[in-house]
C-alpha positions as CSV (number, residue, x, y, z in Angstrom):
1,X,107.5,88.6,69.6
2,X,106.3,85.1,70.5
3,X,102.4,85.0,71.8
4,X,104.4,83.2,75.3
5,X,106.7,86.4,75.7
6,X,103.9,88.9,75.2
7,X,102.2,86.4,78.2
8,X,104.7,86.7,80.6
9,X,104.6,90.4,79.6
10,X,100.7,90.9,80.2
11,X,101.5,89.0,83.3
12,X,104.3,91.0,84.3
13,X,102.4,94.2,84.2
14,X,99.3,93.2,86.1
15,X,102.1,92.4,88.9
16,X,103.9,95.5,89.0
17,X,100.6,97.9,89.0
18,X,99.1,95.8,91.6
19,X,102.6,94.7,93.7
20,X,100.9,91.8,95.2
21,X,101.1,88.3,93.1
22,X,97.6,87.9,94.7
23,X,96.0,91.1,93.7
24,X,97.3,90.4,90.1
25,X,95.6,86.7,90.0
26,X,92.6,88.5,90.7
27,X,93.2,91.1,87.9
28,X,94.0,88.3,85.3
29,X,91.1,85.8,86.5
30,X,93.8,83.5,86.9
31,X,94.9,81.0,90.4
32,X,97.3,82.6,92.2
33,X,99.7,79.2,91.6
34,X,99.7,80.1,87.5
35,X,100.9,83.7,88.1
36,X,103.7,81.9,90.6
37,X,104.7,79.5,87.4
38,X,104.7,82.5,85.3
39,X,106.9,84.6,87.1
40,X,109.3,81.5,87.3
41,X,109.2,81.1,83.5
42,X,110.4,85.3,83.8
43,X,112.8,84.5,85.8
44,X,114.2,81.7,83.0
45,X,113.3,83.6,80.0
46,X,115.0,87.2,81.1
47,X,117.9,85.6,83.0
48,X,116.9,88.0,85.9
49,X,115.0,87.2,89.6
50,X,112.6,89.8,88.4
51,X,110.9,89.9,91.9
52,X,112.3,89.3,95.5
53,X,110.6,88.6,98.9
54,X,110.7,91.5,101.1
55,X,109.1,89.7,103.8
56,X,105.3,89.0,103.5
57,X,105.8,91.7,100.2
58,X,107.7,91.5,96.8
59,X,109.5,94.0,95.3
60,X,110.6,94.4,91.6
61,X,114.6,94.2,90.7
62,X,116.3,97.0,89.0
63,X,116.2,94.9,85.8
64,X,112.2,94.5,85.9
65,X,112.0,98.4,87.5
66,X,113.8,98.9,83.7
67,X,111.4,96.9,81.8
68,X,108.6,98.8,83.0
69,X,109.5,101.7,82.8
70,X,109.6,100.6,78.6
71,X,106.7,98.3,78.7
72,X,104.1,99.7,80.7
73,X,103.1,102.6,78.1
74,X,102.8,99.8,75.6
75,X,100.6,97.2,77.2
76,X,98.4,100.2,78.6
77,X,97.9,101.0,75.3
78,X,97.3,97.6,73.7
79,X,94.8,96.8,76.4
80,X,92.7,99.8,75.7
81,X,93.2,98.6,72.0
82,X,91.8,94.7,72.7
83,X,89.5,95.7,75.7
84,X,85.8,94.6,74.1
85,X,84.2,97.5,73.5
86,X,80.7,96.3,74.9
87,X,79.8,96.2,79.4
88,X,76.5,94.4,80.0
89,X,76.0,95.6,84.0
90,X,73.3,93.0,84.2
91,X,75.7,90.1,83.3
92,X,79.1,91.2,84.8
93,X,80.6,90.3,87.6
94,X,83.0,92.8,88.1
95,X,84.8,94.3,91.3
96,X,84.9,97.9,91.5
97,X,87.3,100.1,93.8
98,X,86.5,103.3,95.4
99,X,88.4,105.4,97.6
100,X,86.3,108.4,98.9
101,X,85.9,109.9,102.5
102,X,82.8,108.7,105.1
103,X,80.9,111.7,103.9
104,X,80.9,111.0,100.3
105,X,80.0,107.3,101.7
106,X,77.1,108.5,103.4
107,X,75.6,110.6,100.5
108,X,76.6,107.9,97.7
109,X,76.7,104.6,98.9
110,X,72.7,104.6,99.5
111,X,71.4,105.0,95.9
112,X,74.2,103.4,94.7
113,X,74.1,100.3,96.4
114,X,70.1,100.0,95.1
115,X,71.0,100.2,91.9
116,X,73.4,97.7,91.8
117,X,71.3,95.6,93.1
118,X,68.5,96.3,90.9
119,X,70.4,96.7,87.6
120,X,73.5,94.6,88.1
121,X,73.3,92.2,91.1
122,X,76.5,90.8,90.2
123,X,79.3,93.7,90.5
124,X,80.6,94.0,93.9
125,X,81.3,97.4,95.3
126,X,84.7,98.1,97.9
127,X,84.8,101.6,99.6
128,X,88.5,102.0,100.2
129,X,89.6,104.9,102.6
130,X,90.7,108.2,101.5
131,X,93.1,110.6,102.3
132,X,94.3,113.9,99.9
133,X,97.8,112.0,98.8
134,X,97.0,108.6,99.2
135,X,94.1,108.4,97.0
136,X,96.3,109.9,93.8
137,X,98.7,107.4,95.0
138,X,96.3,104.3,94.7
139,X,94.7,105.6,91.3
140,X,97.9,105.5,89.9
141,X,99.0,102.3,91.3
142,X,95.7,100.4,90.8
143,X,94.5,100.0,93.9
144,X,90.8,101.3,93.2
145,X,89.3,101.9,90.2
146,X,87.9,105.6,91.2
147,X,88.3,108.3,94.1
148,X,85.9,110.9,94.9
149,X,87.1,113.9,96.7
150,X,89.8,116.7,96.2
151,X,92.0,117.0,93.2
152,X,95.5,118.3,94.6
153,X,97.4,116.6,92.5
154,X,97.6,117.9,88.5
155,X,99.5,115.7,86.1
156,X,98.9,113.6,82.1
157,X,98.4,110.3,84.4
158,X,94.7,111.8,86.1
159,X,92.3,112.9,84.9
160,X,88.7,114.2,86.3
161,X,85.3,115.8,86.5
162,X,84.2,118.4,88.9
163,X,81.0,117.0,90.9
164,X,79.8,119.8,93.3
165,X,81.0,122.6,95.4
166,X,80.5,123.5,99.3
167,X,81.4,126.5,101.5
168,X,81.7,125.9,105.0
169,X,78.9,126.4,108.0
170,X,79.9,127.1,111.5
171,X,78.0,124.2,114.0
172,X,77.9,124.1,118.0
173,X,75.5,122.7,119.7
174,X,72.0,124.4,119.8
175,X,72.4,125.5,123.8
176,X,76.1,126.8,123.4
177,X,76.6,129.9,124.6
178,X,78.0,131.2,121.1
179,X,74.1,129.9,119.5
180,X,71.4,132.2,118.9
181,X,73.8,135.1,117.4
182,X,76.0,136.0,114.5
183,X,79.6,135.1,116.3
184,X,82.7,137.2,116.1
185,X,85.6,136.7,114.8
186,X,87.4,137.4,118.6
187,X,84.6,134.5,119.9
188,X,85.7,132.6,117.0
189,X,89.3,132.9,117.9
190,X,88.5,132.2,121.1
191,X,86.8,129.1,121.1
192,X,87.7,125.4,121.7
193,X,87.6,123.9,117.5
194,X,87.3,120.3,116.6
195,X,88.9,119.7,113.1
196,X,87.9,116.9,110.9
197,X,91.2,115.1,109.5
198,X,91.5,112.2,107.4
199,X,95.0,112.4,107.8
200,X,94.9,113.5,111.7
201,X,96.7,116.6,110.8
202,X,95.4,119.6,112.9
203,X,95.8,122.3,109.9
204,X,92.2,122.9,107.6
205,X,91.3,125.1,105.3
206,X,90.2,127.5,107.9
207,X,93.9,127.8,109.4
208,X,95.0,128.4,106.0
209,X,92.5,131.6,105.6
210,X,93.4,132.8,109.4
211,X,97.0,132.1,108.2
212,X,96.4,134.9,104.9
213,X,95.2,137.3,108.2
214,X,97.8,136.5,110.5
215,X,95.8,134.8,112.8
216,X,95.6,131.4,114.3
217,X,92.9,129.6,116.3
218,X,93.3,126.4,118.8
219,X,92.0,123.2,117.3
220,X,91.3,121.1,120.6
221,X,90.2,117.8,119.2
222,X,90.4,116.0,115.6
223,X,88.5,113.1,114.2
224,X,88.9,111.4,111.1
225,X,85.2,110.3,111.0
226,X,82.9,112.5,110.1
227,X,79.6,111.0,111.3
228,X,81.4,111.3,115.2
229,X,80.9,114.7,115.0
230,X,77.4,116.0,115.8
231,X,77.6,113.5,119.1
232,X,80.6,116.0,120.2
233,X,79.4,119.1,119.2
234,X,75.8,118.3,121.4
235,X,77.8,116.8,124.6
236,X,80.6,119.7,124.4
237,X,81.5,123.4,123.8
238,X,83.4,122.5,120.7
239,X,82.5,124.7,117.7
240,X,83.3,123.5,114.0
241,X,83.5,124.2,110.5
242,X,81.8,121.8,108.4
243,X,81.1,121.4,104.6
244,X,77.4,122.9,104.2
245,X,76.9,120.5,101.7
246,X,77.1,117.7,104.6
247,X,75.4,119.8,107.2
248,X,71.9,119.8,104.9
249,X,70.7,116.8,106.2
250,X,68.2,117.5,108.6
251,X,69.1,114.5,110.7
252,X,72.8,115.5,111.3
253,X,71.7,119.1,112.3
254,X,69.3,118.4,114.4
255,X,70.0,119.7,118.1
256,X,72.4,121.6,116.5
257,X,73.3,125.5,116.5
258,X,74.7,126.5,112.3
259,X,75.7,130.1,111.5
260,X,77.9,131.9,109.2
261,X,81.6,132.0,109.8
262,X,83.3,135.5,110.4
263,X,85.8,135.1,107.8
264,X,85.9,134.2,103.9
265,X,87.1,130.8,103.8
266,X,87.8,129.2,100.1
267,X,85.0,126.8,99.2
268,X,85.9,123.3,98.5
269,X,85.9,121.4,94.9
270,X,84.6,117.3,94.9
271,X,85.9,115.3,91.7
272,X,85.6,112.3,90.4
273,X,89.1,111.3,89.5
274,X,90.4,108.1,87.7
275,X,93.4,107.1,85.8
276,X,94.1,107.9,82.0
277,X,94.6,104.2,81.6
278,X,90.9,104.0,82.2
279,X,89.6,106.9,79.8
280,X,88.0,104.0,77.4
281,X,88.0,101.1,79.3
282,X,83.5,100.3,79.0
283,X,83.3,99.1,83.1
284,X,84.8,101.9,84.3
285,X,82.7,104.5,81.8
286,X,79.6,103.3,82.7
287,X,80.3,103.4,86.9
288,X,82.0,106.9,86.5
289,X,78.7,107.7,84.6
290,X,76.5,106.1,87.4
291,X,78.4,107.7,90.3
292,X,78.7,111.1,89.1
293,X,74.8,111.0,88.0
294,X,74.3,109.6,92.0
295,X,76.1,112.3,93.6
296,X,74.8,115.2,91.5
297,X,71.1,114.9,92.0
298,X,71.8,113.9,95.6
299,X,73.2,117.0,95.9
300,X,70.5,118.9,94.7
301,X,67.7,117.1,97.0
302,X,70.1,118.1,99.5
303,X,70.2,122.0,98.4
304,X,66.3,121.8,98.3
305,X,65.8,120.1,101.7
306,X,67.8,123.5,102.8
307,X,65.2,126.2,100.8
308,X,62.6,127.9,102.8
């Protein structure tokens, strides 16, 4: 293969994992105007349009769709292979990607942030939102470098490493008439609920236990930002169930009413998940490393802050 073909190839693939010809000049450190000239010289080498304007987007032809699906295991693999195997932190300049959920924001972006700017003052850091589907979506088509949050998804393109568990608190506000006692599960059922949904569904992990029992409860009110809630819950009779791993500040729960739920709910896993094309790639090692360090002993200063 001629060194211009494997080019256009290397080229070709930083397109079709990012689908923008903008997002792949930033990949490749190149203008945007060379990637432009090099898709022209695909479009003259393979005979084929290659890409076509779908109004502000692009979108691959069947013919580059096909060479894809053949080249993309190969060029993954010869990256890895020619990716220098040393990361200075102190000298790169590298963008990292993260999708994770306000509440991981909250508890990571703090330390994290600090250290950057101690220990590597030139990487820039992008909290991307997350949702359960959409995050699996974006690993796999390179739109961040990392997620933090649940693994729902299983398959040989993802992989992961289990960062902490949390069971779930029941919070209201400190003068509800529900606070001061264990609640029962009748109150419980009874009660006005506000659900926190990233994806503004009204069906949590507590429906799905009171589905296993054949009951159901009324979620009144949804948000899909997390610090919005303790302002409700103080200025309203909504009750909730939150993570107790969140709830262990002592800022959030103050003026704020937490007991035990009356039924078992499933506690929830948080990975760290990125994608196998990643497993050896130095950057991406080191700010896995960093991040899942972050978020562990965060976690336990938060446990202790709970401890008599």
């Amino acid at each position: 293969m001629k060194n211009q073909e494997l080019t256009l190839l290397y080229v070709f693939d930083a397109i079709m994992t990012e689908g923008s010809i903008t997002r792949a000049a930033e990949r490749l450190n190149m203008t945007q105007p060379a990637v432009s000239n090099a898709v022209s010289r695909m479009r003259h080498a393979w005979k084929d349009p290659v890409f076509v304007k779908k109004g502000r987007q692009i979108e691959p032809t069947s013919y580059a769709l096909s060479l894809w699906d053949q080249v993309r295991g190969p060029m993954h693999e010869l990256s890895r292979a020619v990716t220098t195997t040393g990361f200075d932190p102190a000298t790169s300049r590298r963008k990292f990607r993260i999708a994770l959920a306000d509440m991981m924001l909250d508890l990571l972006w703090p330390p994290l942030v600090s250290k950057l700017e101690r220990d590597a003052p030139g990487i820039d850091l992008h909290a991307v939102p997350y949702t359960l589907g959409g995050a699996h979506m974006q690993l796999r088509e390179a739109h961040v470098d990392l997620a933090i949050g649940m693994l729902t998804e299983h398959d040989h393109s993802l992989r992961s490493t289990w960062l902490a568990e949390s069971g779930y608190v029941l919070a209201m506000r400190e003068d509800h008439p529900l606070a001061g006692r264990p609640i029962t599960l009748e109150e419980f059922l009874d009660a006005r609920h506000l659900l926190i949904s990233l994806s503004g569904g009204t069906h949590g992990p507590v429906d799905s236990a009171l589905d296993r029992m054949g009951l159901s409860r009324r979620v009144a009110v949804t948000v899909n930002h997390f610090p919005a809630i303790p302002a409700l819950l103080k200025t309203s009779d909504l009750i909730t169930a939150l993570p107790d791993g969140m709830m262990q500040d002592e800022q959030l729960r103050k003026g704020l009413w937490l007991t035990r739920l009356p039924i078992e709910v499933d506690p929830i896993s948080v990975y760290l998940i990125w994608h196998a094309r990643h497993d050896r790639e130095p950057g991406l090692i080191w700010m896995r490393s960093l991040v899942e360090y972050l978020i562990r002993e965060r976690w336990q200063d938060l446990v202790k802050e709970m401890e008599p």
